[in-house]
C-alpha positions as CSV (number, residue, x, y, z in Angstrom):
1,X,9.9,19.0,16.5
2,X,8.2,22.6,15.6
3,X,4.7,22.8,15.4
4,X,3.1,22.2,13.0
5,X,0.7,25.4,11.8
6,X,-1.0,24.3,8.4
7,X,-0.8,20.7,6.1
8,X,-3.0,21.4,3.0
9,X,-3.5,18.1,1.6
10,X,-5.6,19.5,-1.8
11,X,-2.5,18.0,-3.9
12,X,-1.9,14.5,-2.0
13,X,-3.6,11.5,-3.8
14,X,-6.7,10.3,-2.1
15,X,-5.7,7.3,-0.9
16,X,-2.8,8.7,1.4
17,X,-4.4,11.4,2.8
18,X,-5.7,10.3,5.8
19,X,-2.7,8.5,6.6
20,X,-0.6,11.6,6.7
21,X,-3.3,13.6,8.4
22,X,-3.7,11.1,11.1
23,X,0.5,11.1,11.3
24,X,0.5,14.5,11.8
25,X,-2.0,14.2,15.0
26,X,0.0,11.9,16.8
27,X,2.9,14.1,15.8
28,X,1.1,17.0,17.8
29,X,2.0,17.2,21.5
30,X,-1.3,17.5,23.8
31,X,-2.4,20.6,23.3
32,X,-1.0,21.7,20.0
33,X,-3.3,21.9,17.0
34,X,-2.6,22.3,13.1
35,X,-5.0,23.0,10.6
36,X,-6.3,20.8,7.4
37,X,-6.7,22.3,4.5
38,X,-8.9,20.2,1.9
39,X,-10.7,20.6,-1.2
40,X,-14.0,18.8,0.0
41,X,-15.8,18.2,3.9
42,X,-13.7,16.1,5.6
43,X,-16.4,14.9,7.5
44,X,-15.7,10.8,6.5
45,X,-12.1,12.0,8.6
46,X,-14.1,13.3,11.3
47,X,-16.0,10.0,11.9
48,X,-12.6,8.3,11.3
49,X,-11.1,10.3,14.4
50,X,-14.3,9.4,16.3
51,X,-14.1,6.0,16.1
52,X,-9.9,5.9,16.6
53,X,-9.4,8.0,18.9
54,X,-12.4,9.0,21.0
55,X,-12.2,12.1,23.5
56,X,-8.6,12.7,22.4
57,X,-8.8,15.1,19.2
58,X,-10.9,18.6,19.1
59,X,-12.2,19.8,15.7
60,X,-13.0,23.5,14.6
61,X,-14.2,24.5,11.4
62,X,-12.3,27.7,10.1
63,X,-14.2,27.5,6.5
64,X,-17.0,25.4,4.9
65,X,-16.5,25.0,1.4
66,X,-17.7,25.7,-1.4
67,X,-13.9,24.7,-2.8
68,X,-11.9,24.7,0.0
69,X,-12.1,24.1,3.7
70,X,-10.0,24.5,6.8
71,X,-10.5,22.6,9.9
72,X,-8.7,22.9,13.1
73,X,-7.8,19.8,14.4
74,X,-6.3,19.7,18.2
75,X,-4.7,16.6,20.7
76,X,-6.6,17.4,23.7
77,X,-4.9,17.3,27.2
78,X,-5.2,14.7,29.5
79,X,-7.5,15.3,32.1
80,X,-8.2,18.7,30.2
């Protein structure tokens, strides 16, 4: 599967969002990171990784708002 290099999710309804961001992740191989792009903080996602999937994600904001941002999310390597 290539890698995955962007997923803007600005035109994706609300309430599937997260789903398909978090499908993405587990699509990554350790490693590999894409980037989110969003039309508001994704910070409510952030906390959402946190709590799912502790010490297994990194996260790297590219651009803070005011109408877009961009946040690299990674899948770390084990024992990394």
């Amino acid at each position: 599967m290539p890698s995955l290099e962007e997923l803007d999710v600005r035109e994706v309804p609300p309430a599937r969002r997260h789903l398909l961001i978090f499908s993405a992740f587990e699509a990554l191989e350790p490693g590999q990171t894409f980037v989110l792009v969003n039309d508001h903080d994704p910070k409510p996602l952030y906390y959402q990784f946190q709590a799912e999937r502790t010490g297994t994600f990194t996260w790297e904001y590219l651009k803070q708002g005011p109408e877009m941002w961009r946040v690299r999310i990674g899948k770390t390597v084990p024992g990394g």
